[in-house]
N, C-alpha and C positions, 0 to 999 in steps of 0.2 A: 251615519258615522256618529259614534259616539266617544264619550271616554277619550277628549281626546289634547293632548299636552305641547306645544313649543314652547322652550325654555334655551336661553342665551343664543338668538338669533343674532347675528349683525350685516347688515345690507346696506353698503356703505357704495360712493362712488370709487370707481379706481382713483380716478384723478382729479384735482380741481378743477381741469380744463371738461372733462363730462361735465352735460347739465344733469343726465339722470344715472342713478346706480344701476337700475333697472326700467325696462320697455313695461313689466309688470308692476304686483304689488309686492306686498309681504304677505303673510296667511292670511287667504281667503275659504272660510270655511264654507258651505255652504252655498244653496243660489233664494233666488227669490218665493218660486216655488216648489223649495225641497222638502220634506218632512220634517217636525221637531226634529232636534238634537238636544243630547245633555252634555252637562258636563268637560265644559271645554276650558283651558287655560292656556295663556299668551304670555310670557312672564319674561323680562330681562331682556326685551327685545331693543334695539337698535335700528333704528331704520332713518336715511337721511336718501332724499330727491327720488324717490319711488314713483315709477310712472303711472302707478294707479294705486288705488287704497293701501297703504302700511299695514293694516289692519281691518279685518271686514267676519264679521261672522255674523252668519242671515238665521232666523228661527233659532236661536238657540232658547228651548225651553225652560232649561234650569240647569244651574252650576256653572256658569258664565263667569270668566274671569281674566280682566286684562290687568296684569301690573307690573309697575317696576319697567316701564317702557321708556325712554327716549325718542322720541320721533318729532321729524323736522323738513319742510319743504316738501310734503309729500306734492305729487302733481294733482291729485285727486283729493281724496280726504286722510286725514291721521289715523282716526277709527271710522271706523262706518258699524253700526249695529242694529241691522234691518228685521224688526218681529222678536226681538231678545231681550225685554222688558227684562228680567231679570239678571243681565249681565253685572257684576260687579268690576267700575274701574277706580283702581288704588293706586296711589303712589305715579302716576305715570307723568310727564312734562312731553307737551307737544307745542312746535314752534311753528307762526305761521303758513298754519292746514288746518280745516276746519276738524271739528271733533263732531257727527251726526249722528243723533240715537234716536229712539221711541224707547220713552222711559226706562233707561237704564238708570238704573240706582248709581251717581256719581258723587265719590268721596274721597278727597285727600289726591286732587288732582290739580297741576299747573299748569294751565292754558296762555300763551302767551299770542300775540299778534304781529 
């Protein structure tokens, strides 16, 4: 899979009384041992109490790009980007979830604790 675009996602809980919005994550592109991919974007996403990664894209080769995200309390990680050295993450603000890469190019990002 290639070429490939999420844009204005929100993955919210129903209610304050849930602990998670979802059993899963948000876009999970990818596995460990899949073949590159290019060209992928994650953009205006929203995600709060996700039961596994908010975001996760595995081998992306080149054209990697997460921005403009929100994300918070995820139960797993905020982003995960396994073998996608080249992903670019911009603008995004994530609230205690870790943020995991292998040299991702990270600029103009709000990490908080």
């Amino acid at each position: 899979i290639s070429n490939v675009r999420f844009s204005s996602i929100s993955i919210r809980r129903e209610t304050p009384a849930w602990c998670l919005a979802t059993s899963g994550g948000g876009p999970q592109i990818g596995q460990p041992n899949d073949v590159p991919i290019h060209n992928v974007t994650v953009e205006n996403l929203i995600a709060e109490n996700t039961g596994d990664d908010s975001i996760a894209l595995f081998n992306v080769a080149s054209g990697g790009v997460i921005r403009n995200c929100q994300i918070k309390d995820s139960f797993a990680r905020g982003i995960l980007l396994y073998n996608s050295r080249d992903t670019s993450l911009v603008n995004n603000t994530v609230v205690r979830c870790p943020v995991l890469y292998n040299g991702a190019i990270e600029t103009d990002n709000t990490i908080q604790p």
